[in-house]
C-alpha positions in Angstrom: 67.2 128.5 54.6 68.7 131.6 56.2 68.3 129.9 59.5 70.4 126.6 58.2 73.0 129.0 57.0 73.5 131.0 60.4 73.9 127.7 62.0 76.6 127.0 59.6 78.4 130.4 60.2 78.0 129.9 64.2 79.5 126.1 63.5 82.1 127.3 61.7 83.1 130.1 64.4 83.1 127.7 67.1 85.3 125.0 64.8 87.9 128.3 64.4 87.9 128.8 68.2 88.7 125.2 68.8 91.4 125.4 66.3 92.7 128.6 68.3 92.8 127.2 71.4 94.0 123.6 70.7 97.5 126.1 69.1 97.4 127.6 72.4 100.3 125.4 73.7 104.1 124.6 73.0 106.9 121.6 72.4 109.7 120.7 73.3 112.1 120.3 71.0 115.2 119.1 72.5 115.7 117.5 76.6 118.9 117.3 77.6 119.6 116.3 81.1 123.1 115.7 82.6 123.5 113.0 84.1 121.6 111.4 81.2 120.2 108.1 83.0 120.6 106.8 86.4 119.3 107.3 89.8 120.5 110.7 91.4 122.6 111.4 94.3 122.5 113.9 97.1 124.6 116.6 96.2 125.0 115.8 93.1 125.3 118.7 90.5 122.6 118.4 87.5 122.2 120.4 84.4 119.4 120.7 81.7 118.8 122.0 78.6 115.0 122.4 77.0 114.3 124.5 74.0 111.0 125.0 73.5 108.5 126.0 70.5 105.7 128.0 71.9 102.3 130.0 71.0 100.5 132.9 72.5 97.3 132.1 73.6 95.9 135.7 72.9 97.1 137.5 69.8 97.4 140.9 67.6 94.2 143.7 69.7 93.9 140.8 72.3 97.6 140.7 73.9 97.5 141.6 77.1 99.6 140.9 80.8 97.6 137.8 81.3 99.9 135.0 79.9 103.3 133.6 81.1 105.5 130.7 81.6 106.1 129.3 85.2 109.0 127.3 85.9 109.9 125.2 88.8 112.1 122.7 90.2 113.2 120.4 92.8 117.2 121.2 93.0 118.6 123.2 95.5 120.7 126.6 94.1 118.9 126.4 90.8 120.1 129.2 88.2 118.3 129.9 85.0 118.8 131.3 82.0 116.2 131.5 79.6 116.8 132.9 75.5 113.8 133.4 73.3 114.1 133.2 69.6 112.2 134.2 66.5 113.0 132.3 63.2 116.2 131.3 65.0 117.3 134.9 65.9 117.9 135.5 69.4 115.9 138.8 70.7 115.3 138.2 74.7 118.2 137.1 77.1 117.0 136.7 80.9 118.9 134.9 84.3 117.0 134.2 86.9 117.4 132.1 89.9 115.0 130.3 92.5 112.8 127.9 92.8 109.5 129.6 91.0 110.6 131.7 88.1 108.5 133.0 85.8 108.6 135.0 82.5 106.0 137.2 81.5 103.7 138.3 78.6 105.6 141.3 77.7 109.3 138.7 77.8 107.4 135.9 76.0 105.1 137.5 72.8 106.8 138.8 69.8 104.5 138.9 67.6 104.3 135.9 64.2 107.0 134.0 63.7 108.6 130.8 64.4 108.8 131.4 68.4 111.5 128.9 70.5 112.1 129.5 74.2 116.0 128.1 75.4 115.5 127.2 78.9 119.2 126.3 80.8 119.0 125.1 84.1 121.6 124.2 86.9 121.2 122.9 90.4 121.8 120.4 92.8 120.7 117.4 94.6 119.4 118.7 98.1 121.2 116.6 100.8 119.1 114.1 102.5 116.9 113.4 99.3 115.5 110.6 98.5 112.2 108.7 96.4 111.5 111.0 93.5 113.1 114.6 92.6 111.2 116.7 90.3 113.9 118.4 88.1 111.7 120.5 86.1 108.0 121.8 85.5 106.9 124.2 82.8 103.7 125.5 82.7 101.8 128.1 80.4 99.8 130.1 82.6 96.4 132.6 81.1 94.5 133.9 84.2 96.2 131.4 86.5 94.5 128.9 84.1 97.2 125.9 83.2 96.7 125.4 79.2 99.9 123.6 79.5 102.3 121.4 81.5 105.8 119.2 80.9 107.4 118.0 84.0 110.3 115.8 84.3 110.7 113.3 87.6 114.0 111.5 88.5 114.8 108.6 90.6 117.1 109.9 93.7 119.1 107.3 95.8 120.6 108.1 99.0 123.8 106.2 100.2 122.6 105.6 103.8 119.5 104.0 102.4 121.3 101.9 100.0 123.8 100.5 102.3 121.1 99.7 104.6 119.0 97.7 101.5 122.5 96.3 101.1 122.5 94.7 104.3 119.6 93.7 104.3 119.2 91.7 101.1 122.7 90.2 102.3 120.5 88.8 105.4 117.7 87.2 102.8 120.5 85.9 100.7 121.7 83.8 103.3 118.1 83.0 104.4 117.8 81.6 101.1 121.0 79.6 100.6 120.0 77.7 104.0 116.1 76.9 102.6 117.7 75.7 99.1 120.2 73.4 100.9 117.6 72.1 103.6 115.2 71.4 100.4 118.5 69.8 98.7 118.7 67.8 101.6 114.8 66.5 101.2 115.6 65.3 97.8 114.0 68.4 95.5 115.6 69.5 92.6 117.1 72.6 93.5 118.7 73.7 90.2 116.3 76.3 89.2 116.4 78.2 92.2 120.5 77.8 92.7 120.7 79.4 89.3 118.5 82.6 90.5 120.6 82.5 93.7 123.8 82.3 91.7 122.7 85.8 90.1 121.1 87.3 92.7 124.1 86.8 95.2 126.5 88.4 91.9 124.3 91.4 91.6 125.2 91.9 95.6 128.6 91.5 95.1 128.6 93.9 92.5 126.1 96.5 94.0 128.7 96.2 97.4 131.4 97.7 95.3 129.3 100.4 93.3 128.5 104.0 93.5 124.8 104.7 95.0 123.0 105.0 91.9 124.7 101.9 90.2 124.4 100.1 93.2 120.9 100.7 93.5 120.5 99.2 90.1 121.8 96.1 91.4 119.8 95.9 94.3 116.9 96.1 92.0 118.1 93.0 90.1 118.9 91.0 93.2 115.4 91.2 94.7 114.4 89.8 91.6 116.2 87.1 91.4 115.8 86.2 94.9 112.0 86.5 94.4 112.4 84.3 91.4 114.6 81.5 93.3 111.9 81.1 95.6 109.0 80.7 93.5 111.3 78.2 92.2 111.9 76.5 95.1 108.2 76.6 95.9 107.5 74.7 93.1 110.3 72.2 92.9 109.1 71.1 96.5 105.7 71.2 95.5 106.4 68.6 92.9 108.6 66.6 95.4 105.5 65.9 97.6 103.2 65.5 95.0 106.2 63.0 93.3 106.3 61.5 96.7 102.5 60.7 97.0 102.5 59.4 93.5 105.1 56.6 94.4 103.1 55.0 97.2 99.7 55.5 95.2 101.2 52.9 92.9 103.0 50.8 95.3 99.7 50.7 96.7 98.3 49.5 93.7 100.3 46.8 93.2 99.4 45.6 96.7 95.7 45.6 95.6 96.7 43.8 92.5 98.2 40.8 94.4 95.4 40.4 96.6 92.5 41.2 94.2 94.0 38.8 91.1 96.7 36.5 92.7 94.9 35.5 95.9 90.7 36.5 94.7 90.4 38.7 98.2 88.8 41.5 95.9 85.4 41.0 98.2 87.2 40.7 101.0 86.3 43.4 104.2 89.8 43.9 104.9 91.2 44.5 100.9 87.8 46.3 100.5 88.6 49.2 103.2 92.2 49.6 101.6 91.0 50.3 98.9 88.4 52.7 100.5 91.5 54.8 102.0 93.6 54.2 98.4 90.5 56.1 96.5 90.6 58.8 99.2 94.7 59.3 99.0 93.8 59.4 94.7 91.6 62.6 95.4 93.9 64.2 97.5 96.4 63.6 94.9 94.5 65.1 92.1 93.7 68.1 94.2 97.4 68.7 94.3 98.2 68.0 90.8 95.2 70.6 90.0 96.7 73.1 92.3 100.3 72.5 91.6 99.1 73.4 87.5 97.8 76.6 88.9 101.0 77.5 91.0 98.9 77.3 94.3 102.3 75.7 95.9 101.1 76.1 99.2 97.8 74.3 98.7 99.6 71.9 96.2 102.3 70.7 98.8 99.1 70.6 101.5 96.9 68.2 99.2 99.8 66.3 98.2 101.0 65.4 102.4 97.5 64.6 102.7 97.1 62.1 100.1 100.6 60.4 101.0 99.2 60.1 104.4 96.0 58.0 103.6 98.0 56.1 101.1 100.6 55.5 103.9 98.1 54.3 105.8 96.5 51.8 103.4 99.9 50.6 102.7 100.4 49.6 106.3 96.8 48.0 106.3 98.2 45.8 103.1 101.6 45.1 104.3 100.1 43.9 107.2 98.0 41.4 105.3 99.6 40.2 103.1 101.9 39.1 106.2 98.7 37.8 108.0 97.9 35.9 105.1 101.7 34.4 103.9 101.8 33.2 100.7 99.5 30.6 100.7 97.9 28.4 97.6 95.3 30.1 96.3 93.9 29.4 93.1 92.9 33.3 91.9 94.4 34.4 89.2 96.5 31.9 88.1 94.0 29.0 87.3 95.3 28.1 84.3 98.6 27.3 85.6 97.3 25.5 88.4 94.7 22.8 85.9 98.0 22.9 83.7 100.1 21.6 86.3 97.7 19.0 87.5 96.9 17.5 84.3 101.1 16.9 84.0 100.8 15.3 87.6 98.0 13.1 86.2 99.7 12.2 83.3 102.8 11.6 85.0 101.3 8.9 87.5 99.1 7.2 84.7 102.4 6.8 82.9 103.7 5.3 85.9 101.3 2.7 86.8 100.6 1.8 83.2 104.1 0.9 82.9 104.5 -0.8 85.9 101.6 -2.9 85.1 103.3 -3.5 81.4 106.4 -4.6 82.9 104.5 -7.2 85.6 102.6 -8.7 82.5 106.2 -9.0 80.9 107.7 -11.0 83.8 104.4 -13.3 83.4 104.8 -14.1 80.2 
């Protein structure tokens, strides 16, 4: 029994540890950053505002110089002042400036209380910049152990750069226009992709005119359009060839249906291998229906010239027998027709000589 309880009491102690160090960390209350959104610029002045609530990892007998905040940041000049509070009464004013500041144990404990660290901060963009800018990281420090970290990371343009993407899309823009117009040309349906062109070639115009960090914006929504208009485009031509191969299958297959039913050549060698080449051209075109339904355009547009090919080719093979053969009487198909009309012609010449011999008898008599 004793032994169940000291497990309990050593449980408990650890549970009161965990509790002690998962406090051993801090907030933040407020984030202000000036400017607010937006990529940065080189150069450009930025300002921000954390206040912090905050507790000492070791307390009361245990204090010691082993705790501290660590701040650093990415801006160039950066200037720092730092106010600590205790239930909202300001007791600790510091400025420092640099890169790496850092505020020890003996400016950071005081003691119980509602504890809130005011952390301003002013800098600028260093010239040249670009990619990612860190503007601030705040760490609580014990023995040069991290038991906590905030960071914030900001998007930083640079105008050179920007001009240059500027260009550049410009050049793919007009890339584009010509690929959607010799497409046009072809006979696909181009109206999806104009659209995307359409707003892609605005967001250009507009990023031209625009500060760096706007216009970088801009650029962002051009290449998306653009990438859009030609997935478009991809497709719509995809669905051109396979459209394409579809009209000669059944072409085709009204070519088979004359020979097969109107002139009974279904056993024929000749009808027999068109068809051969017709059943090939049908699995290339399923192959690029399938692959079309999975946006493989590539493949799609592939499968589908292939299967208009081999019906091509059996459509030449028919045309050309069907010339070989003319349009000759043939009594497939339509044998109905053909016993209809002769029993007419039989009746009509009965009816003939049975009135010709009525009208003899008649002059005899």
């Amino acid at each position: 029994m004793k032994a169940n309880i000291s497990r309990w009491i050593i449980l408990l102690l650890a549970l009161v540890c965990v509790v002690q160090v998962a406090s051993a960390d801090f907030n933040v209350k407020t984030e202000t950053i000036n400017p607010a959104s937006g990529a940065l610029e080189p150069g450009q002045q930025v300002t921000a505002h954390y206040v912090l609530s905050y507790y000492m990892v070791t307390t009361g007998s245990n204090e010691g110089n082993d705790e501290s905040f660590d701040f650093s940041t990415g801006l160039q000049n950066p200037s720092w002042d730092f106010t600590i509070y205790r239930d909202g009464v300001a007791i600790y004013t510091t400025t420092k400036t640099g890169y790496y500041p850092t505020l020890t144990e003996f400016e950071i404990a005081y003691g119980k209380g509602n504890i809130e660290m005011d952390i301003q901060l002013r800098g600028t963009v260093p010239t040249g910049t670009s990619g990612k800018l860190e503007v601030i990281k705040i760490q609580h420090m014990r023995d040069k152990d991290v038991k906590d970290s905030y960071s914030k990371v900001r998007d930083v343009v640079n105008p050179t750069q920007v001009q240059g993407s500027l260009s550049a899309q410009q050049q793919q823009l007009k890339d584009l226009k010509v690929d959607i117009d010799d497409k046009a040309a072809q006979g696909v349906d181009v109206s999806a992709a104009q659209a995307k062109y359409n707003a892609a070639s605005q967001a250009l115009t507009s990023a031209a005119s625009a500060g760096p960090s706007q216009a970088s914006g801009y650029l962002v929504t051009a290449t998306k359009d653009m990438d859009e208009a030609k997935s478009l485009l991809d497709r719509a031509w995809a669905e051109k060839e396979v459209s394409n191969t579809a009209a000669t299958l059944e072409t085709l297959d009204g070519m088979i249906t004359y020979f097969v039913e109107n002139r009974s050549m279904g056993s024929d060698p000749q009808v027999v291998s068109i068809v051969t080449k017709r059943e090939s051209a049908v699995q290339y075109y399923t192959q690029a229906k399938d692959n079309l339904n999975a946006n493989n355009y590539p493949l799609a547009r592939s499968k589908a010239v292939d299967g208009l090919k081999k019906a091509n080719e059996a459509l030449a093979d028919a045309n050309a027998l069907r010339e070989k053969i003319g349009e000759g009487f043939s009594l497939g198909g339509n044998l109905l027709l053909y016993v209809g009309i002769g029993v007419i012609i039989i009746l009509v010449v009965a009816g003939i000589v049975i009135y010709r011999k009525k009208s003899g008898w008649d002059e005899l008599g």
